[in-house]
C-alpha positions in Angstrom: 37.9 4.4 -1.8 39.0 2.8 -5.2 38.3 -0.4 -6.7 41.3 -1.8 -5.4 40.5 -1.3 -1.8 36.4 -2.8 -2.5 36.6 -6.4 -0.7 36.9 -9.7 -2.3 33.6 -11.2 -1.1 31.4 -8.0 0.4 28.8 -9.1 2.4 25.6 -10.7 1.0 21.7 -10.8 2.4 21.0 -13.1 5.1 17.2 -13.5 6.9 18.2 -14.1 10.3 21.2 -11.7 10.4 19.1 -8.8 8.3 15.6 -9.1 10.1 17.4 -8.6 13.2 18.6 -5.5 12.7 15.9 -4.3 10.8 13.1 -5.5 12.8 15.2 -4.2 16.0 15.5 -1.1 13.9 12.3 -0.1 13.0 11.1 -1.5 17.0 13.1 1.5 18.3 12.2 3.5 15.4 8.2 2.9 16.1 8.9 3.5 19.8 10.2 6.8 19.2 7.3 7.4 16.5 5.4 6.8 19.7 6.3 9.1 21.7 6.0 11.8 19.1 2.3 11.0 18.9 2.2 11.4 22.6 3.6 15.0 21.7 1.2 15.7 19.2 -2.0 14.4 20.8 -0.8 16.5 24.0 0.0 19.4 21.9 -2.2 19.9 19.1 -6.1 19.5 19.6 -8.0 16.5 18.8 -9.5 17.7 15.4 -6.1 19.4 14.2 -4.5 15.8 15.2 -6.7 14.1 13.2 -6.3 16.9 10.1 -2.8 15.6 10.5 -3.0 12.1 10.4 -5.7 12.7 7.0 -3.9 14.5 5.4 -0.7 13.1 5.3 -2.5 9.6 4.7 -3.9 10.7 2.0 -1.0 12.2 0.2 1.4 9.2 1.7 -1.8 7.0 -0.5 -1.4 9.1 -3.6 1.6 9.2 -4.5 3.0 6.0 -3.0 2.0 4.8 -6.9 5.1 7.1 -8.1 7.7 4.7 -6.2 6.7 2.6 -9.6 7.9 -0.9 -8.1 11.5 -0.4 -8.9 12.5 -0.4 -5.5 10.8 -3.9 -5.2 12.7 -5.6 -8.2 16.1 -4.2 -7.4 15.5 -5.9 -4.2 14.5 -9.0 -6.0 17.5 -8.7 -8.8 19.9 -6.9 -6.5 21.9 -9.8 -4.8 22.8 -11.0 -8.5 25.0 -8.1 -9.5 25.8 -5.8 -6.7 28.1 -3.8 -9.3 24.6 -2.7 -10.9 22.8 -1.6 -8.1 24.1 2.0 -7.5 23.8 3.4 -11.0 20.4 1.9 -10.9 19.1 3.7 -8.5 19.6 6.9 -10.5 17.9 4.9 -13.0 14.9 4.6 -11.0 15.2 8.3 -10.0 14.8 9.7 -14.0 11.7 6.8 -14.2 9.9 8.2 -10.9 10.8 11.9 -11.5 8.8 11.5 -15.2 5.9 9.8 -13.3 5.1 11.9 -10.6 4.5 14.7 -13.2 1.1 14.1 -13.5 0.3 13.2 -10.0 1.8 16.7 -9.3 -0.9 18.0 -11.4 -3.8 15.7 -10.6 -3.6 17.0 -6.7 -3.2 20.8 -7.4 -6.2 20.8 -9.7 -8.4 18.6 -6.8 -7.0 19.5 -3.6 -9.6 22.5 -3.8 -12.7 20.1 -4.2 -11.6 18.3 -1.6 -10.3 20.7 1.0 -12.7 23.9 1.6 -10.0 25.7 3.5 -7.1 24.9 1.0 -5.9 28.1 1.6 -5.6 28.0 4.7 -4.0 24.9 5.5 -1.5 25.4 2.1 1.4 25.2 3.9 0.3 22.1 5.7 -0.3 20.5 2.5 2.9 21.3 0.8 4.5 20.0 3.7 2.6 16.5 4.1 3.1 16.4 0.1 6.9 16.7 0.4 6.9 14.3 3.1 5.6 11.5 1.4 7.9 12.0 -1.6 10.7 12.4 0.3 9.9 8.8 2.2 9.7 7.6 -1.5 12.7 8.8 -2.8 14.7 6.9 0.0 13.7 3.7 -0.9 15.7 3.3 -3.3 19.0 3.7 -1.6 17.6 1.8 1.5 17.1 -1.4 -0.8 20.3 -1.1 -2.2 21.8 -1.2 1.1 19.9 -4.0 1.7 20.5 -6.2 -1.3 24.4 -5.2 -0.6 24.1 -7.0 2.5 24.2 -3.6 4.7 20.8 -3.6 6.6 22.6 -2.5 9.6 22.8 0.8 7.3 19.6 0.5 6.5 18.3 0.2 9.8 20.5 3.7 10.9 19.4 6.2 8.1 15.6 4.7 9.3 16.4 5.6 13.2 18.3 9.1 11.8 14.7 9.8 10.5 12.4 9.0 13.7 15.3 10.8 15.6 15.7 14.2 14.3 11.8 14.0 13.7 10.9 13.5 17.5 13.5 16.0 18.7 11.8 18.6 16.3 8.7 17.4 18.1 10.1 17.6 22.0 11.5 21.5 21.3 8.1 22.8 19.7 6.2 21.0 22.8 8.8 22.5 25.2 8.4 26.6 23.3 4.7 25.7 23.5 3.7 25.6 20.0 0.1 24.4 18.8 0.6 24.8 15.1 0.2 21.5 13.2 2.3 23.3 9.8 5.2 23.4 12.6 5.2 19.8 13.6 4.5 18.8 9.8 8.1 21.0 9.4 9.4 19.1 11.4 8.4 15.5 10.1 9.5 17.3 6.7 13.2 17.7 8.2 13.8 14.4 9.6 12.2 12.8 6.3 15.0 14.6 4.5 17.8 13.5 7.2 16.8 9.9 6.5 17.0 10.2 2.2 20.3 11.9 2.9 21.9 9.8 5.4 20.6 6.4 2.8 22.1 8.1 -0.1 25.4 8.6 1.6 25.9 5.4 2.8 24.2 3.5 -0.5 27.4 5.7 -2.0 29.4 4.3 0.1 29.2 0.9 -0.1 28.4 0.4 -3.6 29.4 3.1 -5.5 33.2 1.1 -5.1 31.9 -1.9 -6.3 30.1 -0.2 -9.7 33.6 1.0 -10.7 35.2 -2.6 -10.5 33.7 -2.9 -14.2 32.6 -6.5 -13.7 30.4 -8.6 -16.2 27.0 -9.5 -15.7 23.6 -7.7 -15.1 20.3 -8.1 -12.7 18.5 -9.9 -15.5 16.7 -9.5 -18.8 14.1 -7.6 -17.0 16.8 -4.5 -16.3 17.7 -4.8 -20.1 15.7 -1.7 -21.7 13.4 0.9 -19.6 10.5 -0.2 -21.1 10.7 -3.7 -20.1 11.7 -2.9 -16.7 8.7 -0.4 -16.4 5.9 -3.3 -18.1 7.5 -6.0 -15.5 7.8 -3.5 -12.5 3.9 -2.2 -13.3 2.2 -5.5 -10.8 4.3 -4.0 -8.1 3.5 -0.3 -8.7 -0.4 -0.7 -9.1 0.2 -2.8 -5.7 1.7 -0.3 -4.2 -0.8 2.4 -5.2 -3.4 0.1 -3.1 -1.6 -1.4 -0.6 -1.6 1.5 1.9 -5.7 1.1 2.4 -5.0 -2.6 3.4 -4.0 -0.1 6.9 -5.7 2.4 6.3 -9.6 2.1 4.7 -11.2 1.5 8.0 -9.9 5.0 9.1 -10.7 6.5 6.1 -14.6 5.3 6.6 -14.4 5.9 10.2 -13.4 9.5 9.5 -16.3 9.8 6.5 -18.7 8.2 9.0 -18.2 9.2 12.2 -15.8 12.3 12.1 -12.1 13.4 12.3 -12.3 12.6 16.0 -13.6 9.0 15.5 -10.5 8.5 13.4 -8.0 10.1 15.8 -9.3 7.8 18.3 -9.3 4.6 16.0 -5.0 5.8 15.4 -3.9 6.3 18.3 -5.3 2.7 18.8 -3.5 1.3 15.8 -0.3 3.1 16.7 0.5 -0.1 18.8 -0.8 -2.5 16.6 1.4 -0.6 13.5 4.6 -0.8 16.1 4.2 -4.9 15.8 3.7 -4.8 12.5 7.2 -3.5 11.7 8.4 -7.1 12.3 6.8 -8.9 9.3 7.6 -5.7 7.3 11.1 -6.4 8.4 11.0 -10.1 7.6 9.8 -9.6 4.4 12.4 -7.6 3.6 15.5 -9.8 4.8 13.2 -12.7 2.9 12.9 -11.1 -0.4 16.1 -10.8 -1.6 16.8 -14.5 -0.4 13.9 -15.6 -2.3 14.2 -13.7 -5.5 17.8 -15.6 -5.6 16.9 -18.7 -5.2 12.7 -18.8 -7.0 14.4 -20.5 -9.7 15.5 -23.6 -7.3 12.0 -24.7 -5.8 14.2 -26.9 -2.8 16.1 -23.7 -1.3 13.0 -21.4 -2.1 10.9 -24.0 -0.1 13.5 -24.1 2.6 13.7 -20.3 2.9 9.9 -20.5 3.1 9.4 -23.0 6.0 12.5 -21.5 8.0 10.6 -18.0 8.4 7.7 -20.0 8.9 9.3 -21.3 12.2 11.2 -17.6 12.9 6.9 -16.4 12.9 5.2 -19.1 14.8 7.9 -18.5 17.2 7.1 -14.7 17.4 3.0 -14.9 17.9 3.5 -15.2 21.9 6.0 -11.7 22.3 4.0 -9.9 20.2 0.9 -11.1 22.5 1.9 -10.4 25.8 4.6 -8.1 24.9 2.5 -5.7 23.1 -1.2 -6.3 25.2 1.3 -5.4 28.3 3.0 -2.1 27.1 -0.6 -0.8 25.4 -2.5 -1.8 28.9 -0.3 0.1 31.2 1.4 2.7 28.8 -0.7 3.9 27.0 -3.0 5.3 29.7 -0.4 7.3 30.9 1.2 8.7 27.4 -1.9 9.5 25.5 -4.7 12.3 26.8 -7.5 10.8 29.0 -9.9 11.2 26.5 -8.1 8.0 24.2 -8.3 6.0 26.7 -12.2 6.7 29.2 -14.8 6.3 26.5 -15.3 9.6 26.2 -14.8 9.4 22.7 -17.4 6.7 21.9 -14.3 4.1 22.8 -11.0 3.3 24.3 -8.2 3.1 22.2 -6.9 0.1 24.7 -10.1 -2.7 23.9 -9.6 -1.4 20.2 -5.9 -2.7 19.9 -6.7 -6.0 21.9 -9.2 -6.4 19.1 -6.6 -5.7 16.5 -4.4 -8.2 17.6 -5.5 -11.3 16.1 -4.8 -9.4 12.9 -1.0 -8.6 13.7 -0.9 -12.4 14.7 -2.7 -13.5 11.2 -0.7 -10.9 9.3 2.6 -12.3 10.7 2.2 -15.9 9.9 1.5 -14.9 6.4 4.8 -13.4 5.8 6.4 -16.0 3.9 3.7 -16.6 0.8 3.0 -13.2 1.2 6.8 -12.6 0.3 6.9 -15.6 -1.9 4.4 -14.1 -4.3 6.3 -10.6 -4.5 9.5 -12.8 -5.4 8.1 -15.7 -7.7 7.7 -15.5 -11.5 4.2 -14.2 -11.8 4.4 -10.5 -10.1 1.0 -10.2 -11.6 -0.2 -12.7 -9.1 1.0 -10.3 -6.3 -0.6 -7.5 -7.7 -4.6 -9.4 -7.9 -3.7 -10.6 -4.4 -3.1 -6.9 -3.1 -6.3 -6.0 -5.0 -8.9 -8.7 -3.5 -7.9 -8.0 -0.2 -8.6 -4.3 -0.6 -11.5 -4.9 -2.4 -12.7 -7.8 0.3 -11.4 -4.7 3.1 -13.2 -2.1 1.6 -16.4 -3.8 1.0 -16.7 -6.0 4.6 -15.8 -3.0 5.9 -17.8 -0.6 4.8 -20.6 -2.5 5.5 -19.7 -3.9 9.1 -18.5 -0.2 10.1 -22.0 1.3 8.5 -24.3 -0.9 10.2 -22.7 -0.6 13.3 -22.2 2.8 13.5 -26.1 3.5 13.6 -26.2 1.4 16.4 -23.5 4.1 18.7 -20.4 5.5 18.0 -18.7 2.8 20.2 -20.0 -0.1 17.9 -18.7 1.6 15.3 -15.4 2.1 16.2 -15.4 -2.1 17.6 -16.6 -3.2 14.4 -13.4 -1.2 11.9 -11.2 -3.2 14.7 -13.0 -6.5 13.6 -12.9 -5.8 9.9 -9.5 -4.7 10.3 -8.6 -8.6 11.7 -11.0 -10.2 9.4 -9.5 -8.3 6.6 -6.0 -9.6 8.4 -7.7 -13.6 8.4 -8.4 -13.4 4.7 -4.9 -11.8 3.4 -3.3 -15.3 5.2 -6.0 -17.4 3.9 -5.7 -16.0 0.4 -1.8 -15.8 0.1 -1.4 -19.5 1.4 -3.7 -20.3 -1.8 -1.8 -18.3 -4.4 1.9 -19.0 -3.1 1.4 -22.1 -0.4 -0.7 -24.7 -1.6 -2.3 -27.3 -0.1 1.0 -29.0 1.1 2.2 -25.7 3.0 -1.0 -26.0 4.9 -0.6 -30.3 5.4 2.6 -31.0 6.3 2.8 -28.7 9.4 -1.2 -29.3 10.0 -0.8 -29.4 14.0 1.2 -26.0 14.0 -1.1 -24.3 12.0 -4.1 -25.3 14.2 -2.3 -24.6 17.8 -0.8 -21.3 16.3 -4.3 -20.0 15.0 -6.3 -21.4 17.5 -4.0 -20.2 20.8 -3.7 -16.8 19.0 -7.6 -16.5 18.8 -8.5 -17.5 22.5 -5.5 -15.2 23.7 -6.8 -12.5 22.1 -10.6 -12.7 23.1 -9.4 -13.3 26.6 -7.7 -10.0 26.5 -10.6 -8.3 25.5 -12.9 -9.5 27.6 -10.6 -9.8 30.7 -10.6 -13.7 31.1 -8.0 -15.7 32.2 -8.6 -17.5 28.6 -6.0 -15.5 27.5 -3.5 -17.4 29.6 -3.5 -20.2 27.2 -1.3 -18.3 25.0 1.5 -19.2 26.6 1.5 -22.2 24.7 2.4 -20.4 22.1 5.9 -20.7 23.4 6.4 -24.3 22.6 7.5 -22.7 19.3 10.4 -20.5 20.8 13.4 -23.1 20.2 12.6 -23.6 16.1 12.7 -19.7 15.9 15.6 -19.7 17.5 17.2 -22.2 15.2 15.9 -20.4 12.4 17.5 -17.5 13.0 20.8 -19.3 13.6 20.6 -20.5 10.2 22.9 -19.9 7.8 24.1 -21.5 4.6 28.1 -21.0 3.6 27.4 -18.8 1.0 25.6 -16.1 2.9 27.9 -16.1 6.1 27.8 -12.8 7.4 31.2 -11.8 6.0 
């Protein structure tokens, strides 16, 4: 393809058209993610499932700080000079490649402290190590399909991933294999497929428009490496905590109770995680929008209260859709001992607990996007921090006092930090990025939201037809709808 053939007007981000396929994306994605923990659990024993799930947490948490942030500002900058975003991803390559250096270093040297039989379980390290690089190196390309209006792309090279992963999965559980390194091979594979499968189609569709040779550039910020490193640094520290927003109360379940306490306490999430691939979604269709317009506070303010509506108008699927599949599925497709208490819990009352925090997590989508978009990253960056810090602390404490009580009140009580921790990210972002008008104005829809959302979900954990009044919650169906109908000329679809 030459420069001749590269369309006038290529296609440009658009929420309603982008989440779509993204959040329909990543649905099918999780589902399939699903069943290959059904796979593992049913192949692999409880403790070498839960060796799994640490270990590759833990490396997933340690070097998610190498990703740097660029990813995040050339989603920002992206939509202002498409022509720029392919060479800068091999930009942001060189910068991450010189980064993860020391990381590299740091867990050869302490792998040993940590792990008694490192030796043993080498190649299972390696493997979970390369993993979680390899998911790092792809996000690169998958923003810049994003930002050049492809998310369709996007959403493909994410379901090439889950794909060849699961079918990996389905032929070692059909030979009979109970080695965890095997199935870590095979999450190793399909994490390759996806990076190869963005890179190609990032080349694609925007290597064209890099040769057209025309003027302009993402910004001052892109202007010299150092600056874009110093205003990218908010975003990277964020994202070296970020991952224990999801992920602390398993940690201190696992240092508290055991590796089966925490294999119980995923398998719960697993669900909960599934319905959290829709805010993730929005927030990425939202960013670039945002970034475009944070400079006109009327559109930016008009973004923000139409994915407002889009998320109100989700609380009552994600309710009843998700309490439904987890009460009848996930019986059937996880091992009995998940699911009768034999574990000190049932991973079905854990995710009805978890719920209020999907529903809290999704109505803070827009000021949590809003502060990774606006002028003061830094702001982003203390908000990440408090609610780890608030995560880690209420949590540690709730879980630790709890867990002398039994093993089951343990395991409820890292479900109710986990919302808590959920209640104070909303309350918290709405403060740094809202304000007191976001809250004001829409009063009444704030108050039925929350309020429904709470009752519903204690009625579904108790088992009381309380949690009928949730379907209230679908008095807010017809503005979602309108707000994903809503386009402005400039970002038609094509």
């Amino acid at each position: 393809m030459d420069a001749d053939s590269v369309p006038a007007n290529p296609r440009k981000p658009q929420m309603g058209r982008d989440s779509a396929w993204l959040g329909g994306s990543d649905l099918l994605a999780v589902f399939l993610a699903l069943f290959g923990q059904v796979l593992l659990t049913r192949a692999l024993s409880t403790e070498n499932f839960g060796l799994f799930i640490i270990v590759f947490d833990a490396f997933a948490t340690l070097f998610l700080i190498v990703d740097l942030g660029l990813p995040t500002l050339l989603a920002r900058d992206g939509a202002k000079a498409l022509h720029r975003v392919w060479p800068s991803i091999f930009r942001i390559y060189r910068l991450q490649a010189l980064a993860l250096l020391p990381f590299l270093l740091f867990a050869a040297v302490f792998t040993p402290f940590v792990d008694e039989a490192w030796r043993e379980n080498a190649p299972l390290l390696m493997l979970c190590a390369g993993i979680a690089l390899l998911h790092i190196a792809s996000y690169a390309p998958r923003t810049a399909l994003r930002v050049g209006g492809e998310a369709r792309l996007e959403a493909l090279t994410k379901l090439a991933e889950r794909s060849v992963t699961v079918v990996g999965y389905a032929v070692l559980y059909w030979m009979g294999s109970h080695s965890v390194t095997m199935f870590a091979l095979a999450f190793f594979i399909g994490a390759l497929v996806g990076l190869a499968a963005s890179l190609w189609w990032s080349k694609s569709v925007l290597q064209p428009l890099a040769l057209q040779g025309v003027e302009g550039t993402l910004g001052e910020v892109w202007a010299s490496n150092s600056s874009l490193l110093l205003h990218a640094l908010p975003f990277a520290i964020t994202l070296g905590v970020l991952p224990y927003v999801v992920r602390i109360e398993k940690f201190i379940l696992g240092a508290t109770l055991g590796l089966d306490t925490a294999a119980l306490f995923h398998v719960a999430q697993l669900a909960w995680l599934a319905g959290l691939v829709i805010p993730q979604a929005m927030r990425a269709a939202l960013l670039p929008l945002l970034g475009e317009r944070r400079d006109d506070p009327i559109e930016f303010n008009k973004q923000m209260n139409r994915s407002l509506d889009l998320c109100f108008s989700l609380l009552p699927y994600g309710l009843y859709g998700g309490a439904a599949i987890v009460w009848f599925a996930l019986p059937v497709a996880f091992p009995l001992e998940y699911t009768d208490g034999s574990l000190g819990g049932s991973a079905v009352q854990l995710f009805m607990v978890l719920l209020f925090g999907w529903c809290c997590t999704v109505l803070a989508t827009p000021t949590y996007t809003a502060l990774q978009a606006g002028p003061k990253p830094w702001h982003f960056t203390g908000f990440i921090a408090g609610v780890v810090l608030f995560a880690g602390v209420f949590g540690g404490w709730l879980i630790g006092w709890q867990s002398d009580a039994s093993i089951g009140n343990g395991l409820l009580a890292a479900a109710v930090a986990s919302s808590v921790t959920a209640g104070f990210m909303l309350c918290t972002s709405i403060g740094l990025a809202g304000g007191p008008s976001y809250l004001q104005h829409r009063w009444k829809d704030w108050l039925f939201g929350l309020s429904l959302s709470l009752l519903t979900c204690y009625g579904l954990v108790v088992g009381s037809l309380v949690a009928l009044v949730g379907i209230g919650l679908f008095a807010f169906t017809p503005r979602g709808l309108e707000a994903v109908r809503s386009t402005e000329p400039s970002h038609a679809l094509e």
